[in-house]
Each structure stands twice: as C-alpha cells, then as structure tokens.
Phi, psi and omega in degrees: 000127173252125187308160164219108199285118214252152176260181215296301194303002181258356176245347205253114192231143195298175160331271163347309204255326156312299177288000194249348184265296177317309185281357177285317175282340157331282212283338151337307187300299196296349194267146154227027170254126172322310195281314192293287163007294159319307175307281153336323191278285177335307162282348166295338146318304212239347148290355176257356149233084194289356184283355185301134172273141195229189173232168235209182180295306186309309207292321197230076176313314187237045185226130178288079175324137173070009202187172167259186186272000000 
C-alpha cells in the first residue's frame, strides 16, 4: 500500500477541535431529526474551518433583530 505524505500542520490539530468534533459527532449519533442533523454537520464544518467566512452585523445593515425595520 502506498502512503501519501502530508505535512505535519494537515494532521496537527488543536485540543479544542478535537474535543468539538467529538461531541458533535456524539450528538449526531444520538438525533433522529434531519435538521438537527444538518446542523451538526455545519457545524462540524466550520470547527473544521475556523478560516470560513460567516456573516456579520456589518453584512445586514439595516435589519432590526426582532422586529421590523
């Protein structure tokens, strides 16, 4: 079998992300709703790229939490 040689930062992963992977695929196991599902997968997404671009207050300038504008 042949290996394919990675360097060390593509395996060397923090603490944190370790533990955030576990508990996501834990509760992963445990759902048996599609959306929460969905969820769990995203978020395992973006513990596995904290570099993801999300959007921010600044993106929606003129939208009211709770209300209308």
């Amino acid at each position: 079998m042949t290996t394919i040689p990675r360097r060390i930062d593509a395996v060397d992963v923090r603490a944190e992300q370790v533990s955030a992977m576990a508990i996501l695929l834990q509760a992963e196991q445990r759902t048996h709703s599609p959306s929460d599902l969905l969820a769990y997968r995203i978020d395992e997404y973006l513990v596995t790229h904290p570099d993801a671009p999300v959007s921010t207050a600044a993106d929606y300038p003129t939208w009211t939490p709770g209300g209308a504008a």
